[in-house]
Each structure stands twice: as C-alpha cells, then as structure tokens.
BAKE-772117 format. One record per atom (N, C-alpha, C, O, CB): atom name; x, y, z; residue in three letters. Coordinates in pm, 1 decimal. Atoms other than C-alpha are relative to their C-alpha. Glycine has a CB too. Layout:
// BAKE-772117
<atom:CA&px:X&py:Y&pz:Z&type:Ala>
...
This chain:
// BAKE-772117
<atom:N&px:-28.1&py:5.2&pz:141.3&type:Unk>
<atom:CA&px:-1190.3&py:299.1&pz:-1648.0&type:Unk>
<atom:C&px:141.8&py:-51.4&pz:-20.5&type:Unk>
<atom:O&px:240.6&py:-29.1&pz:49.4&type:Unk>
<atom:CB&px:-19.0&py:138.1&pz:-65.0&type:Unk>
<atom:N&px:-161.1&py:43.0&pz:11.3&type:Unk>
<atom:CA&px:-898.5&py:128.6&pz:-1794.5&type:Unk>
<atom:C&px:80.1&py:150.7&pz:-30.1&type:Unk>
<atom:O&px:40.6&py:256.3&pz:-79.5&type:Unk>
<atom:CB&px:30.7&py:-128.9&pz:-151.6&type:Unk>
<atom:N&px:-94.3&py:-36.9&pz:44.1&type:Unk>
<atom:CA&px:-600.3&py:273.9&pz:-1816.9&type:Unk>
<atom:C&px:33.2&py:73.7&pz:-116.8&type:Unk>
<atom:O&px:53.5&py:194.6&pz:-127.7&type:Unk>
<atom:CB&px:41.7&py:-74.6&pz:4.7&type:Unk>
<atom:N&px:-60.4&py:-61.3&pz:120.8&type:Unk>
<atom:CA&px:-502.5&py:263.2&pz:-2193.4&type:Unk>
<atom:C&px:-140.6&py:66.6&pz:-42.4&type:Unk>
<atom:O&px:-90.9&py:171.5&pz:-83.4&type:Unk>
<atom:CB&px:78.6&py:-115.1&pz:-119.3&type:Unk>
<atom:N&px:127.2&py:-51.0&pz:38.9&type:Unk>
<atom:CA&px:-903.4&py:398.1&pz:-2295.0&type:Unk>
<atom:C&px:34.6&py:140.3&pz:65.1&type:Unk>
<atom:O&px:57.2&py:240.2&pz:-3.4&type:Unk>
<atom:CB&px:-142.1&py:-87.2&pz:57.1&type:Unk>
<atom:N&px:-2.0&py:-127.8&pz:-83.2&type:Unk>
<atom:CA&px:-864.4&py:664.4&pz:-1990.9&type:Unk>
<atom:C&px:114.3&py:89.8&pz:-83.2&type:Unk>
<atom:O&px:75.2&py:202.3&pz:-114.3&type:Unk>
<atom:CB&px:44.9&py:-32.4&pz:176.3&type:Unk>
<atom:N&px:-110.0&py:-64.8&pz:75.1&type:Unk>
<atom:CA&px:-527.2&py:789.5&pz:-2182.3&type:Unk>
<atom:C&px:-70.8&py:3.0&pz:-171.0&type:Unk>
<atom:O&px:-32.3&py:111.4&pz:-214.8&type:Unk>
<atom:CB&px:163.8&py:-105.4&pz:21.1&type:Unk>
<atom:N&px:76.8&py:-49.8&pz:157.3&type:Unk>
<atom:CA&px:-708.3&py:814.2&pz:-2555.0&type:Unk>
<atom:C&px:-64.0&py:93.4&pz:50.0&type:Unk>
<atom:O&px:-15.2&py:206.1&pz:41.0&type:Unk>
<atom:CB&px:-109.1&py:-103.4&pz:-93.1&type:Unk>
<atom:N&px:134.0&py:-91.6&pz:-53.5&type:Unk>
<atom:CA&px:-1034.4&py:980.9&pz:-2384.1&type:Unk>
<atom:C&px:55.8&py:136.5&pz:10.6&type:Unk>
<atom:O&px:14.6&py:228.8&pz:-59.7&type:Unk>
<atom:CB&px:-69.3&py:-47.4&pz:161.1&type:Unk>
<atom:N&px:23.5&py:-118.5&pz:-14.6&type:Unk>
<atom:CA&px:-867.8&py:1253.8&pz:-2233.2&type:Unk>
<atom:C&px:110.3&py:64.7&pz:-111.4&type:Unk>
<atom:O&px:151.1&py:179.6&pz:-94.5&type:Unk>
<atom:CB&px:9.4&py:38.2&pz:153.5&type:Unk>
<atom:N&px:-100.6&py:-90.1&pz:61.2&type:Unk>
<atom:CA&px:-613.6&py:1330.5&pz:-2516.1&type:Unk>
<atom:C&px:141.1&py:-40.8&pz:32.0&type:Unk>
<atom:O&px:224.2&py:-41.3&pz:-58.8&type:Unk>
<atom:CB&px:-21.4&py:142.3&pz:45.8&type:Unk>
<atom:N&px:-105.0&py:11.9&pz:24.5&type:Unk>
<atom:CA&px:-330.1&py:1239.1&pz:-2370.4&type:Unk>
<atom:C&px:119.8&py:-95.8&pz:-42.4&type:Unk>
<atom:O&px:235.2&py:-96.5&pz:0.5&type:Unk>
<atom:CB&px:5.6&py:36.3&pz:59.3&type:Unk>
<atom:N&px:-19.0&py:92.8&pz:145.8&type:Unk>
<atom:CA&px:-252.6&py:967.9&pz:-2657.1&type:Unk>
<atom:C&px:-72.7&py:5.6&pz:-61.5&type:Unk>
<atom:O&px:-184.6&py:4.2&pz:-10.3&type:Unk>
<atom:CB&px:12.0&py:-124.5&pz:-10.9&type:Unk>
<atom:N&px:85.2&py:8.7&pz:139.6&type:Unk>
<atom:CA&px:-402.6&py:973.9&pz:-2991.6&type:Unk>
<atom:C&px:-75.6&py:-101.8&pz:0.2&type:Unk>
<atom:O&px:-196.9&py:-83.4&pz:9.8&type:Unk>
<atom:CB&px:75.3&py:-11.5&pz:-126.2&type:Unk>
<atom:N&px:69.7&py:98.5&pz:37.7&type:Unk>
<atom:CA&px:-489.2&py:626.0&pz:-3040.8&type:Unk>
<atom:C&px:48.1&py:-66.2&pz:135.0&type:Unk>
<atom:O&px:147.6&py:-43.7&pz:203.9&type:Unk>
<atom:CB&px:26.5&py:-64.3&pz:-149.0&type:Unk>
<atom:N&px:-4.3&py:125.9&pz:-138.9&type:Unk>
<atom:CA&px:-550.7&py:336.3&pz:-2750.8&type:Unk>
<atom:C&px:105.0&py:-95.2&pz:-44.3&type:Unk>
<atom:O&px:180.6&py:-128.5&pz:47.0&type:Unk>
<atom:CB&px:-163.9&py:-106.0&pz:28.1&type:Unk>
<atom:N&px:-110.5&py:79.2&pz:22.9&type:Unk>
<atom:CA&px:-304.1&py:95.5&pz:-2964.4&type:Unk>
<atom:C&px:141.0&py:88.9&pz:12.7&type:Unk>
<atom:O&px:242.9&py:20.7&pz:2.3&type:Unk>
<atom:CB&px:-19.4&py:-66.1&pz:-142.2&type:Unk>
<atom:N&px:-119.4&py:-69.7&pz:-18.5&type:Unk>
<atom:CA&px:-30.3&py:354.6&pz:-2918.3&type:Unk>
<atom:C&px:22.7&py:0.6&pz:167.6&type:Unk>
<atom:O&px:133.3&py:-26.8&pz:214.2&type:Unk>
<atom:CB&px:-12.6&py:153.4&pz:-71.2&type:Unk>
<atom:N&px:-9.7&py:32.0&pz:-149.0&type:Unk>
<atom:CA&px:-102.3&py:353.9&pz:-2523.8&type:Unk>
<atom:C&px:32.4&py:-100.8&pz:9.1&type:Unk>
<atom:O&px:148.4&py:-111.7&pz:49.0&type:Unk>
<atom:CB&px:-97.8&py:8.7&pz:79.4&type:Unk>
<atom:N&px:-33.2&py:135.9&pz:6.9&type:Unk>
<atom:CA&px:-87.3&py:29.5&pz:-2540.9&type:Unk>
<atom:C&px:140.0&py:-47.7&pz:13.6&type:Unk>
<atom:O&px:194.0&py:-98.4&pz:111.9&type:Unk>
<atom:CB&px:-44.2&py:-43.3&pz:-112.9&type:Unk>
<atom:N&px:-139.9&py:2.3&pz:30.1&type:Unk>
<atom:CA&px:238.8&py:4.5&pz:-2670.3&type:Unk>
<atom:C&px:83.2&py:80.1&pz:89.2&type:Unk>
<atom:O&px:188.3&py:41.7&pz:140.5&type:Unk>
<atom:CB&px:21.7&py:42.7&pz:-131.7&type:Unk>
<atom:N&px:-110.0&py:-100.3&pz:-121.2&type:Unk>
<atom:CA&px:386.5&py:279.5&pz:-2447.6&type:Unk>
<atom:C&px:-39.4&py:-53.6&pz:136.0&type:Unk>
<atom:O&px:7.3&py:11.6&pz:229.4&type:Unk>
<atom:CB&px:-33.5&py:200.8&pz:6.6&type:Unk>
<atom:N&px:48.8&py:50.1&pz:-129.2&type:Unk>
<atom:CA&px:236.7&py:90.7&pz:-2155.7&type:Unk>
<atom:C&px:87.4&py:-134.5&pz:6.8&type:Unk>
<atom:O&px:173.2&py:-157.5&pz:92.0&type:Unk>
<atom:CB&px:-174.3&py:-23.5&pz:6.0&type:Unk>
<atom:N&px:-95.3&py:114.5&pz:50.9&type:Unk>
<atom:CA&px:387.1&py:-231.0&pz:-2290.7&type:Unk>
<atom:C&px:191.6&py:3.6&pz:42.5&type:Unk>
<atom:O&px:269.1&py:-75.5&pz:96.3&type:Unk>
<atom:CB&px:-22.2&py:13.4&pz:-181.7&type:Unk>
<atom:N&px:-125.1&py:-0.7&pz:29.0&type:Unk>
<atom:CA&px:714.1&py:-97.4&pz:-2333.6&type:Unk>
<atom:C&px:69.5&py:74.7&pz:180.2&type:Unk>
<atom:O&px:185.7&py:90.7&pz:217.7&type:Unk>
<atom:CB&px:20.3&py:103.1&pz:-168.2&type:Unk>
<atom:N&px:-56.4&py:-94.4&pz:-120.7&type:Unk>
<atom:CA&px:730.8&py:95.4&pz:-1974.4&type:Unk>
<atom:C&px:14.2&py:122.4&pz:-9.7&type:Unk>
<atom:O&px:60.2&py:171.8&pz:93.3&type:Unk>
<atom:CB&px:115.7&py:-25.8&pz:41.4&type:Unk>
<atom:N&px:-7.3&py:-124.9&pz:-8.1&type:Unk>
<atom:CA&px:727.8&py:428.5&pz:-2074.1&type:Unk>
<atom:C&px:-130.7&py:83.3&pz:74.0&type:Unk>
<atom:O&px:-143.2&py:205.0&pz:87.4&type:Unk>
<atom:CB&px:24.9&py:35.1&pz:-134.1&type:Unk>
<atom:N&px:113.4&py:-84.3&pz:-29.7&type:Unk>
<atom:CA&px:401.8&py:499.3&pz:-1932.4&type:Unk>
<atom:C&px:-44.1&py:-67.8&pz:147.5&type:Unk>
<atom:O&px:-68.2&py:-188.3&pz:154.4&type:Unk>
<atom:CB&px:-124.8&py:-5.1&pz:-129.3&type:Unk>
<atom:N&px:-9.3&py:57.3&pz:-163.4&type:Unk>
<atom:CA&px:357.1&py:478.9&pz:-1482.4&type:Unk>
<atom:C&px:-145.2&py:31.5&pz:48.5&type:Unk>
<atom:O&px:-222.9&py:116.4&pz:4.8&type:Unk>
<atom:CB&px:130.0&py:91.4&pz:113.2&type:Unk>
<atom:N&px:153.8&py:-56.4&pz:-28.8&type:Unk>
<atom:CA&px:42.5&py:484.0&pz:-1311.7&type:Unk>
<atom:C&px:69.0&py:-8.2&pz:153.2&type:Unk>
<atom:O&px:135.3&py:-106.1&pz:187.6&type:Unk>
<atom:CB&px:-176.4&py:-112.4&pz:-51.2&type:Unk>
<atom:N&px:-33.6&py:7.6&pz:-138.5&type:Unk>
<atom:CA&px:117.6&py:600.1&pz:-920.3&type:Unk>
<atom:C&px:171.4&py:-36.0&pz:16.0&type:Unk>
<atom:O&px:230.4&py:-80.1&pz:114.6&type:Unk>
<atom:CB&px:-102.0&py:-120.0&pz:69.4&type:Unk>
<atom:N&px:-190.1&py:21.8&pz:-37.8&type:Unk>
<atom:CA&px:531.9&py:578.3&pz:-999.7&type:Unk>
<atom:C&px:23.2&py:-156.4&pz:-30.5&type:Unk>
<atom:O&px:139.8&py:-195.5&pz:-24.8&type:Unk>
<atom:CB&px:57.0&py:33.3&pz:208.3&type:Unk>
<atom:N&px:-48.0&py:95.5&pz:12.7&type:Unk>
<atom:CA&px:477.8&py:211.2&pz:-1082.5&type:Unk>
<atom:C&px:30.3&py:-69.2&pz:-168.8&type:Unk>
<atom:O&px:-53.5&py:-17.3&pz:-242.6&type:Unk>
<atom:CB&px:-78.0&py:-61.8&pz:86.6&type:Unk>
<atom:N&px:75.7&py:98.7&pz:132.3&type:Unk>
<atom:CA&px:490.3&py:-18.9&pz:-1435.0&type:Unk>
<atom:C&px:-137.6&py:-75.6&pz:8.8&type:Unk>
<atom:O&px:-162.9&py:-140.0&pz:110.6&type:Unk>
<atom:CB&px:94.7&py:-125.1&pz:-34.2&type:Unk>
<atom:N&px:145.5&py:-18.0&pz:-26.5&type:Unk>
<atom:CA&px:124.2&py:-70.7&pz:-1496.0&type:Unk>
<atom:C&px:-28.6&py:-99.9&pz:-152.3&type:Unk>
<atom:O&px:47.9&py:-106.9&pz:-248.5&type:Unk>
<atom:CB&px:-66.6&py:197.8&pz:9.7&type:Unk>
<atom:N&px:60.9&py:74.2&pz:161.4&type:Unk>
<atom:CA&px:-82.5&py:-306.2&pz:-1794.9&type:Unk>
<atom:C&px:-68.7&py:108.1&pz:10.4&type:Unk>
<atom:O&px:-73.3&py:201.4&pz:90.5&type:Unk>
<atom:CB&px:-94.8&py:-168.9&pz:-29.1&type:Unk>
<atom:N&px:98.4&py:-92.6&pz:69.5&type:Unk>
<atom:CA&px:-340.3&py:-155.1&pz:-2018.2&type:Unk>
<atom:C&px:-130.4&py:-9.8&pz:81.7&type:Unk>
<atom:O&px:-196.4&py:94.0&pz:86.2&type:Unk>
<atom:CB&px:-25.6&py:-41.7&pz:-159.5&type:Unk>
<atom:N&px:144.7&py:16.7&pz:-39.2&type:Unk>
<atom:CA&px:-662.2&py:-286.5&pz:-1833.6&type:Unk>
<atom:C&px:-2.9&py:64.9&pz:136.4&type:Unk>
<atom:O&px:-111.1&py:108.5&pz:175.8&type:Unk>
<atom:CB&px:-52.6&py:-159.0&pz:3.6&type:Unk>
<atom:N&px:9.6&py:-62.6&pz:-140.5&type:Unk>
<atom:CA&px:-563.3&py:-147.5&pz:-1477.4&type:Unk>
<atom:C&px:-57.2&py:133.0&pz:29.4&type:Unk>
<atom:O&px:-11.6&py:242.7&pz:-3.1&type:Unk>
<atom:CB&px:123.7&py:8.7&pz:50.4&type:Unk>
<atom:N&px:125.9&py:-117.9&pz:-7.2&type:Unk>
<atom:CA&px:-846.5&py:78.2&pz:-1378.6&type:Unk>
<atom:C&px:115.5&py:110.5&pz:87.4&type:Unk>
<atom:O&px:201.2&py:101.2&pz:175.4&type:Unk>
<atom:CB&px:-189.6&py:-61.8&pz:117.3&type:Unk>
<atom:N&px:8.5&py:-134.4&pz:-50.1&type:Unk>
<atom:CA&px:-799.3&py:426.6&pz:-1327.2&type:Unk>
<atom:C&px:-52.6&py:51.9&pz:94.1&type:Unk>
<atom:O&px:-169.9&py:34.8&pz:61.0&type:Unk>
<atom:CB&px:-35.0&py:59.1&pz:-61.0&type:Unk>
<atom:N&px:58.7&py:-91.2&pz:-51.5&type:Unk>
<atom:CA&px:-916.6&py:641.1&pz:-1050.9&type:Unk>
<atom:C&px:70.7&py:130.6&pz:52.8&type:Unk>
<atom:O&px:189.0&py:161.0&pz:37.7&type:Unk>
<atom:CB&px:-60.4&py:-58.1&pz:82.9&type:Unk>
<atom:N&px:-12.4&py:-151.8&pz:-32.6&type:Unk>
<atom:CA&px:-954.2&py:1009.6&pz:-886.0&type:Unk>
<atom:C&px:148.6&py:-43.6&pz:104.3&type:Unk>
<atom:O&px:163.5&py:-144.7&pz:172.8&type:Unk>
<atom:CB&px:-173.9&py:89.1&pz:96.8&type:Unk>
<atom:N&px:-105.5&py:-12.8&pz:-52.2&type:Unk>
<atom:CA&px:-595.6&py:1105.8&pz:-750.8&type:Unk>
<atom:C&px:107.9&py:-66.4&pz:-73.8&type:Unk>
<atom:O&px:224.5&py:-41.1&pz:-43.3&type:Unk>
<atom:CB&px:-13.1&py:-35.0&pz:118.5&type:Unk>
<atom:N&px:-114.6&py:59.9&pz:-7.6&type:Unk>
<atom:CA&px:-401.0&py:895.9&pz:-912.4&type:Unk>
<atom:C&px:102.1&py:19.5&pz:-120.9&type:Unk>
<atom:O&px:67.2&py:14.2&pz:-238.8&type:Unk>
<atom:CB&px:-31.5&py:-129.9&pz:21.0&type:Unk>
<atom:N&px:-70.2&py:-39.5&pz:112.1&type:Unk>
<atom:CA&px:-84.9&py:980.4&pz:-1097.4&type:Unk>
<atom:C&px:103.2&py:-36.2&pz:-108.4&type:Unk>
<atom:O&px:210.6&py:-87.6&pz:-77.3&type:Unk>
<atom:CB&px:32.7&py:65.1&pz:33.6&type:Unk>
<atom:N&px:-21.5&py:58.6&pz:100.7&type:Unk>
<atom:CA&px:0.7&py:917.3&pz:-1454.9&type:Unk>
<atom:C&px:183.1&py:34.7&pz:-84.7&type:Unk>
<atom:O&px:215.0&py:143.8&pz:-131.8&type:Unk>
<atom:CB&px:-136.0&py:44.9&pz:-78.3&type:Unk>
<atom:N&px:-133.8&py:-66.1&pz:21.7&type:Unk>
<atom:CA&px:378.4&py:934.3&pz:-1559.4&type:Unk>
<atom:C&px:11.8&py:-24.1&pz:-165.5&type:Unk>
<atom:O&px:-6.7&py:-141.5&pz:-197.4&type:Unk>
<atom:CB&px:136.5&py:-77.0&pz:100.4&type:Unk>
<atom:N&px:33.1&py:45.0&pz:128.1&type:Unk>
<atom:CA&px:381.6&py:946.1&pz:-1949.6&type:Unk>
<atom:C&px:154.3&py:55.5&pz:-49.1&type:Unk>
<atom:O&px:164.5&py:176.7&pz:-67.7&type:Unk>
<atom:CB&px:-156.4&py:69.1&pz:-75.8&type:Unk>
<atom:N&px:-120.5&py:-69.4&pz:27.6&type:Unk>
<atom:CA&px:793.7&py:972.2&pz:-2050.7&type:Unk>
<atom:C&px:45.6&py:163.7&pz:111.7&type:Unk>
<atom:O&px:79.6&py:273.2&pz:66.9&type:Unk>
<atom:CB&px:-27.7&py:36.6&pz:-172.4&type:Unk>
<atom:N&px:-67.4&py:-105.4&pz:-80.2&type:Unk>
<atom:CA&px:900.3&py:1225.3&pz:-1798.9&type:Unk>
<atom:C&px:-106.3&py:79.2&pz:83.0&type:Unk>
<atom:O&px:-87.4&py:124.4&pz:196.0&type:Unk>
<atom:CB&px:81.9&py:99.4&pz:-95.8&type:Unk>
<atom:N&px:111.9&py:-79.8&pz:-53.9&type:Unk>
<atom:CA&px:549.1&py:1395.6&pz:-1747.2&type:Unk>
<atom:C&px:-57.1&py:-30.5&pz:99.2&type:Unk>
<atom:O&px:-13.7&py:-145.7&pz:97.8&type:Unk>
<atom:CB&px:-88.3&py:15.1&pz:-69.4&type:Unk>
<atom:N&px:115.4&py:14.8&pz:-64.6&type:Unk>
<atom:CA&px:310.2&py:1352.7&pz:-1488.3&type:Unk>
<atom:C&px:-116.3&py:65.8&pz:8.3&type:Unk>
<atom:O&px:-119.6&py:188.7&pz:13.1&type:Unk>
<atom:CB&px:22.8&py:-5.8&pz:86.5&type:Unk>
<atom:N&px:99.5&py:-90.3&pz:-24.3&type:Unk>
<atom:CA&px:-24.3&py:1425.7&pz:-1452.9&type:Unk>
<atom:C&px:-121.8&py:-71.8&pz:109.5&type:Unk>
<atom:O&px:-132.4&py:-192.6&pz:130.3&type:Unk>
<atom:CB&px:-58.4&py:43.8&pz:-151.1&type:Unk>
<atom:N&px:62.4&py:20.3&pz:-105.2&type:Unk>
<atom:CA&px:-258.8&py:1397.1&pz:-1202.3&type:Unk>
<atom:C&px:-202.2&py:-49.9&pz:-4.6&type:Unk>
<atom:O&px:-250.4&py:56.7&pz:33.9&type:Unk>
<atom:CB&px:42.7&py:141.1&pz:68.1&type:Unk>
<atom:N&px:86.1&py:58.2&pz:40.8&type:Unk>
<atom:CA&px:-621.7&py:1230.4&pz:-1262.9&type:Unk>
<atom:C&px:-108.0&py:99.5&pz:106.7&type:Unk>
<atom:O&px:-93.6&py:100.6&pz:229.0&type:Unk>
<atom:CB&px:22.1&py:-166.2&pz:5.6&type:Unk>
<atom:N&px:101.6&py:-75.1&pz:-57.4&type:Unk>
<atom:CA&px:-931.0&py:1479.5&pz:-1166.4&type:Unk>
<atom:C&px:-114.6&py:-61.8&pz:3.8&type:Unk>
<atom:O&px:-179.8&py:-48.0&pz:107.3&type:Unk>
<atom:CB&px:-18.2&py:112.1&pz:-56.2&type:Unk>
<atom:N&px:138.5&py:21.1&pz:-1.1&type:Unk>
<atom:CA&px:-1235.4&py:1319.7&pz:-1261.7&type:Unk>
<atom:C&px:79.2&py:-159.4&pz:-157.3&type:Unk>
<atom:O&px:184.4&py:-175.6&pz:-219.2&type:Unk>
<atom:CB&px:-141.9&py:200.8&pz:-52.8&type:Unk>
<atom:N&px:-13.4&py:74.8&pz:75.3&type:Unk>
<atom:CA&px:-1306.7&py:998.3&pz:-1482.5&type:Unk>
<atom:C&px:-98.7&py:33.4&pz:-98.6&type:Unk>
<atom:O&px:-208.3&py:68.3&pz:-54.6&type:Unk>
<atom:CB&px:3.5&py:-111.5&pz:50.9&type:Unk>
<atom:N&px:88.7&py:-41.5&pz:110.5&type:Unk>
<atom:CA&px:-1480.0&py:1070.1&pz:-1799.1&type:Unk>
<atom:C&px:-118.0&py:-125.5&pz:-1.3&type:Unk>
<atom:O&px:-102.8&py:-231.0&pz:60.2&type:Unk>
<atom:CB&px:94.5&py:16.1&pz:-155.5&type:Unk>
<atom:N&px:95.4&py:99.8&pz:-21.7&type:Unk>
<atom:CA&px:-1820.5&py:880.5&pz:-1866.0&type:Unk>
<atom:C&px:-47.8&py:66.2&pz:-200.8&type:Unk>
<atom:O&px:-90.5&py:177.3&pz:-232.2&type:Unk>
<atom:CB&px:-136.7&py:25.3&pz:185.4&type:Unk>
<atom:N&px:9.7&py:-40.2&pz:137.6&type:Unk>
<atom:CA&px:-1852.3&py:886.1&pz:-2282.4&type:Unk>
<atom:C&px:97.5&py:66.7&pz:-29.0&type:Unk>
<atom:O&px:190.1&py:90.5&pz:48.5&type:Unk>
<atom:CB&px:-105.1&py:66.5&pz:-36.0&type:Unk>
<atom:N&px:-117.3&py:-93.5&pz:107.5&type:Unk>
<atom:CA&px:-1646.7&py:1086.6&pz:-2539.2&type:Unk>
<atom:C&px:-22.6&py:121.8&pz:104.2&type:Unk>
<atom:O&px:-108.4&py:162.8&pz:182.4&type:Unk>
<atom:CB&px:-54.3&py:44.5&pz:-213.1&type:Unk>
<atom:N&px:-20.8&py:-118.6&pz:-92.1&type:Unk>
<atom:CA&px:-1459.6&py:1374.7&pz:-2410.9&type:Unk>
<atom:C&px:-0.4&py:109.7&pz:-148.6&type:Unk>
<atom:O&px:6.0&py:82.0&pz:-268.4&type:Unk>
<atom:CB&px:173.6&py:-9.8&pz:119.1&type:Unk>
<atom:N&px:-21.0&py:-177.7&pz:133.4&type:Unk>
<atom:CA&px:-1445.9&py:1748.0&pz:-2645.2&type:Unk>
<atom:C&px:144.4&py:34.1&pz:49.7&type:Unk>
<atom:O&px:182.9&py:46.6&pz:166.0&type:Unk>
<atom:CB&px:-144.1&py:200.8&pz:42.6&type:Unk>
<atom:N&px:-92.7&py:-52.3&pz:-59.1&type:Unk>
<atom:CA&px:-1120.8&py:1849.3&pz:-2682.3&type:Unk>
<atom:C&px:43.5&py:103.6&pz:91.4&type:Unk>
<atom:O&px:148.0&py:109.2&pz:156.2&type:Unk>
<atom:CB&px:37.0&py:7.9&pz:-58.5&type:Unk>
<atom:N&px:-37.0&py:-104.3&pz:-87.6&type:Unk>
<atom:CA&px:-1170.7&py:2166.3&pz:-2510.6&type:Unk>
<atom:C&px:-61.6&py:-40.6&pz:156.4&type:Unk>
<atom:O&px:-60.6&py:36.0&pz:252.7&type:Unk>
<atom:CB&px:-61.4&py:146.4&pz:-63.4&type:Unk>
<atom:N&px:20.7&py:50.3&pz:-204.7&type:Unk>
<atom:CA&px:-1295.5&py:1964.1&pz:-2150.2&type:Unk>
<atom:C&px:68.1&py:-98.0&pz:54.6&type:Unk>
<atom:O&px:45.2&py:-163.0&pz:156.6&type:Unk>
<atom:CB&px:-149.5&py:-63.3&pz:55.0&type:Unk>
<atom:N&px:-129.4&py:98.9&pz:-79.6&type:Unk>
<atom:CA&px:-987.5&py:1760.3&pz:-2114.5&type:Unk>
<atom:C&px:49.0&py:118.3&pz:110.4&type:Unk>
<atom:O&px:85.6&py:35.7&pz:194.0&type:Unk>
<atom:CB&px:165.5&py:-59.7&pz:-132.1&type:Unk>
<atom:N&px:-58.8&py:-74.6&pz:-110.0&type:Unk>
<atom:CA&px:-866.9&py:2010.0&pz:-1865.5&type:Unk>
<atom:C&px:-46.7&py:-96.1&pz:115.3&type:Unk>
<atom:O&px:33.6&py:-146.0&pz:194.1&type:Unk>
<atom:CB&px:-53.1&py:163.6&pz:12.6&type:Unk>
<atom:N&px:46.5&py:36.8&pz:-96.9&type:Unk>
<atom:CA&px:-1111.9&py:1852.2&pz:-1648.4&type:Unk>
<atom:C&px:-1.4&py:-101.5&pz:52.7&type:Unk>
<atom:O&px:-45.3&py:-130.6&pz:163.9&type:Unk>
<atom:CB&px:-71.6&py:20.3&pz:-0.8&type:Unk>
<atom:N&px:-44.8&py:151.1&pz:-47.4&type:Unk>
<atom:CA&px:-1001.8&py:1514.4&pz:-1653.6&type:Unk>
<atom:C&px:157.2&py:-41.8&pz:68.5&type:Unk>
<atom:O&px:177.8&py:-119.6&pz:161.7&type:Unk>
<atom:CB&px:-10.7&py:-88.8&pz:-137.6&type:Unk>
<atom:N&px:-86.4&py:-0.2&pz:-78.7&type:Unk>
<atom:CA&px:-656.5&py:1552.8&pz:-1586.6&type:Unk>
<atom:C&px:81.5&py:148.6&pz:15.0&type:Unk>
<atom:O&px:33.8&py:246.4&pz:-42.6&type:Unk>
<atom:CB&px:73.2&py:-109.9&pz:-38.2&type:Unk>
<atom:N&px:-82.8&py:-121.9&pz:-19.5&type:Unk>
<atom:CA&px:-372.7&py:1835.8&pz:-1475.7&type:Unk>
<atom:C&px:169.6&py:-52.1&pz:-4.7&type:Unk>
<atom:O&px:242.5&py:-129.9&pz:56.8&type:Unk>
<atom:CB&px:-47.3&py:75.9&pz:159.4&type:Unk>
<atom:N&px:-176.6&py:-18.0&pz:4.1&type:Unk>
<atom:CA&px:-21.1&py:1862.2&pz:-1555.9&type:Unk>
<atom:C&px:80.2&py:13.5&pz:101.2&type:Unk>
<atom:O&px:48.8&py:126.7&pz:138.0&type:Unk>
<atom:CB&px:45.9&py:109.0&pz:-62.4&type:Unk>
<atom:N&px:-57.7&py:9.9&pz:-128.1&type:Unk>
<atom:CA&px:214.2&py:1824.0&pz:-1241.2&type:Unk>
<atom:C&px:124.3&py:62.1&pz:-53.5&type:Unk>
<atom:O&px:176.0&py:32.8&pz:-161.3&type:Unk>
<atom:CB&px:8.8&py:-150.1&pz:73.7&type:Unk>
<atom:N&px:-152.1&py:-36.9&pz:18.1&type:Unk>
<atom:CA&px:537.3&py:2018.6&pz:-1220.9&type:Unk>
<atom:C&px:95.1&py:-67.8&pz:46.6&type:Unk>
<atom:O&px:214.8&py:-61.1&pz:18.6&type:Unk>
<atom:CB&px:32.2&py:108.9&pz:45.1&type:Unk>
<atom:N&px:-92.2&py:121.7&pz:-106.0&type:Unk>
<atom:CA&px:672.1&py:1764.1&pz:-997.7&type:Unk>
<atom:C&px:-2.0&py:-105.9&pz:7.7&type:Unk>
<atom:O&px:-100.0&py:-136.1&pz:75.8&type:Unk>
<atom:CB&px:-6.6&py:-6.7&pz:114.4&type:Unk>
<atom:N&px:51.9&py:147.2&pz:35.2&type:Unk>
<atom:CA&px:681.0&py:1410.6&pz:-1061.6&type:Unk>
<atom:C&px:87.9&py:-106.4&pz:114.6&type:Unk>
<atom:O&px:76.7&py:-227.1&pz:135.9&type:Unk>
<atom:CB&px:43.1&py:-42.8&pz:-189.5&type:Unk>
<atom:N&px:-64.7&py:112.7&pz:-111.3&type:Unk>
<atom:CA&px:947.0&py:1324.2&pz:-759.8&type:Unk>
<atom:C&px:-86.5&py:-72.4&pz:85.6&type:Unk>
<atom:O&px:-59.0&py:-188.6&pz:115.5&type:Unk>
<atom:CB&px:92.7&py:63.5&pz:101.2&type:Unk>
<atom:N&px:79.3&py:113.3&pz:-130.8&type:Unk>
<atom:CA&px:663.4&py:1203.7&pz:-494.1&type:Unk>
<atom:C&px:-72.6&py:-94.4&pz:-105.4&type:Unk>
<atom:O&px:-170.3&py:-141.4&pz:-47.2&type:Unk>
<atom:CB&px:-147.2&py:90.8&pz:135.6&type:Unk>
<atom:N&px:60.2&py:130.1&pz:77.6&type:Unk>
<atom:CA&px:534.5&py:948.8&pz:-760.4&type:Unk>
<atom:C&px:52.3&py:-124.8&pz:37.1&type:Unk>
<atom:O&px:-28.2&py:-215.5&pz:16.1&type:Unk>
<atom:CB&px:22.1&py:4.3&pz:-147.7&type:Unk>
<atom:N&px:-72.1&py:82.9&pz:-24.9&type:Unk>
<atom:CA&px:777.1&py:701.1&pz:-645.5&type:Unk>
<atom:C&px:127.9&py:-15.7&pz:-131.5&type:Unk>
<atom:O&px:215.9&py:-101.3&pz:-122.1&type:Unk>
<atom:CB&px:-94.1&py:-112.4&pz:30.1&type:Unk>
C-alpha cells in the first residue's frame, strides 16, 4: 500500500493531501529515510512522522474503524535505530 493512503487509513493523518504535503516537505521518514507518497508500505517498517515513530504491524485491506488502528501500527519510544 502506498505510503500517503497507508498514513490516512490508519489515522495517523486526517486527510491523504495533508500526507502528501508532509511527505513533500520531509517531515515525514519511512525506515529513517526521505520517502515520496507512492512508496509502498510494508510489515516492519518504520514511519517517522515529526519526531514520532511508529512501527507498521499489519497492512490494512479496506477502511479501517477508528477503534482497530492499534492493529496497524504501534508507537515506538525510540526512534534512534531508524537511521
């Protein structure tokens, strides 16, 4: 799944043109690197969104409910081994 879609789906951006833009601009890392919007997603890999990281569990397949984003990604306390 792309990227900026995978970041709407599970919640953690509102809208896909706002990913977009924070992807655009560099604020948003996939695996510690600068990343476009279309660069597929998969299991393990981790998402740096302004300071955060989080860690990619599962890829969603259709709309997610807000209360089963847990299951797509997890919040990292540690974002140094990202690169």
């Amino acid at each position: 799944m792309r990227l900026d879609l995978f970041l709407k789906k599970t919640g953690l951006v509102k809208r896909r043109t706002i990913a977009q833009n924070l992807i655009r601009g560099g604020l948003i890392t996939l695996n510690g690197k600068s990343t476009k919007s279309g660069k597929e997603v998969k299991v393990g890999d981790i998402i740096g969104i302004k300071g955060e990281c989080y860690i990619v569990k599962e890829i969603p397949h259709g709309n997610v409910k807000k209360n089963d984003r847990e299951r797509y990604v997890e919040r990292l306390n540690d974002c140094d081994h990202t690169g």
